[in-house]
Steps between C-alpha positions, in 0.01 A plus 500: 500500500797745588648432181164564285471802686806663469511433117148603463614864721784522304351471121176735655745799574788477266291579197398805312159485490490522911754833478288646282184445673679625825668807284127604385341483821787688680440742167114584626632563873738727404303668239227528778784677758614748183138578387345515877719490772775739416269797393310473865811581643521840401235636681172453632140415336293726552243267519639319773496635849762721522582387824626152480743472175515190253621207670666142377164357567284721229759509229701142418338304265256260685338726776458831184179413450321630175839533309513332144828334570340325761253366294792394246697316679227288685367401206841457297670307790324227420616474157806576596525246793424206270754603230799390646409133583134442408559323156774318677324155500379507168807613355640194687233244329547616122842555509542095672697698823247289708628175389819528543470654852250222653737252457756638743239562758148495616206640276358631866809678614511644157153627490542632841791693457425671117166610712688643780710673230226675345341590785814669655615628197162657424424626845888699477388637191185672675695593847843634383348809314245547809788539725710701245256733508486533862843560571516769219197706642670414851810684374292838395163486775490459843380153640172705721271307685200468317172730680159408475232745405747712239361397173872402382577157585298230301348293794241555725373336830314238311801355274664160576788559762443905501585507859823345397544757232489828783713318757773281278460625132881316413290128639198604303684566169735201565150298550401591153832447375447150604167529391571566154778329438330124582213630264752582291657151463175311543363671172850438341475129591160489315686482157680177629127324590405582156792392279364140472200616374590833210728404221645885445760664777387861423129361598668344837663844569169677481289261719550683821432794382227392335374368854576774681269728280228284491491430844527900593228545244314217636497644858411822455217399268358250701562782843762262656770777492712369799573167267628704230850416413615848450333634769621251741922647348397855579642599788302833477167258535250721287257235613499372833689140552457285728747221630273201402467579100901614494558134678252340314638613135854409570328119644303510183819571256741288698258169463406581187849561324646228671227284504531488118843557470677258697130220443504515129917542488519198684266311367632532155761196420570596146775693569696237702 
């Protein structure tokens, strides 16, 4: 299993495809800090209550809510996140990879590590740039404590973990780190459950994205908002969450990309 894992780790992040992914992502943060965070420290907004400046916690990327490049990178990331390693396994089936590597050890160990890959390697893809972000608006704003009833940070009383926010606003944005990376690498993983079943790599790449829409679609048409996918990333929570359908998604990806992953992967002797 060691073996199968560091091979698998080692081909999912010496490749171009997963420096790209990470370069474009990093790309939106930055452009976000050039475009949004440096102008707001040159004064004050009018807007704003004069009083209480900009702070670290209105301004990086994932807690500015209502900015575009927020918007663009959650729903690029996961594009992005499956780029690197997503077509991975069925690259490795048309190209015969598989058959030469399952004779030098176990299918199992070999399904479980190209799954851990992609997950990790996805779920680096959607946290790097978050926290490249945050250390560039660290360097320019000051890291306030958030205030309740100003009108200028994104969450209110009602909002999953909001207490956290005002007290420890570093654990609540490393809690959506966490958050959004594992959704991140679940979604990514997708592409591997469905490479058994598609015969075209570009159709495997676009999968989980494809999921992800229809799912946010799907939720907010049907008024289950808190199960959106995006929604459930956002950090800013322009719907209210709620620690059962953020749980329940990741259960729900997690069984279900693995489920038919490392079922149908194994189950296939073909390739032995």
């Amino acid at each position: 299993m060691f073996r199968a894992l560091k091979l698998e780790l080692y081909r999912a992040f010496h490749n171009g495809l997963y420096y790209f992914a990470l370069t474009v992502a990093c790309g939106i943060g930055i452009l976000h800090f050039v475009m949004e965070v440096l102008p707001r420290t040159k004064g004050l907004n009018i807007g704003f209550n004069m009083d209480y400046p900009y702070s670290v916690f209105n301004s990086c990327l994932p807690l500015d809510f209502g900015s575009f490049h927020l918007d663009l990178f959650y729903y690029s990331v996961i594009l992005l996140a499956t780029l690197p390693y997503g077509m991975s396994y069925y690259t490795d089936m048309k190209q015969g990879y598989i058959k030469n590597i399952c004779i030098r050890m176990k299918k199992s160990s070999y399904l479980a590590a190209k799954y851990f890959a992609t997950f990790l390697s996805g779920a680096l893809v959607c946290a790097i740039p978050l926290l490249l972000n945050l250390a560039l608006t660290m360097a320019v704003l000051p890291s306030l404590i958030p205030q309740q009833g100003l009108g200028i940070f994104a969450l209110n009383g009602e909002c999953m973990a909001s207490k956290l926010f005002y007290t420890h606003p570093f654990v609540y944005f490393a809690l959506y780190l966490v958050i959004d990376a594992v959704m991140a690498g679940l979604l990514a993983c997708l592409a591997l459950a469905v490479s058994n079943l598609l015969h075209n790599k570009y159709i495997v790449l676009f999968v989980p994205f494809v999921i992800f829409f229809t799912l946010q679609t799907a939720a907010v048409y049907l008024e289950f908002q808190t199960w959106g996918p995006r929604n459930i990333m956002n950090p800013s929570q322009s719907v209210w969450e709620n620690k059962e359908s953020v749980l329940g998604m990741i259960t729900a990806l997690f069984v279900l990309g693995f489920g038919l992953f490392y079922g149908i992967g194994r189950g296939k002797k073909d390739e032995l």
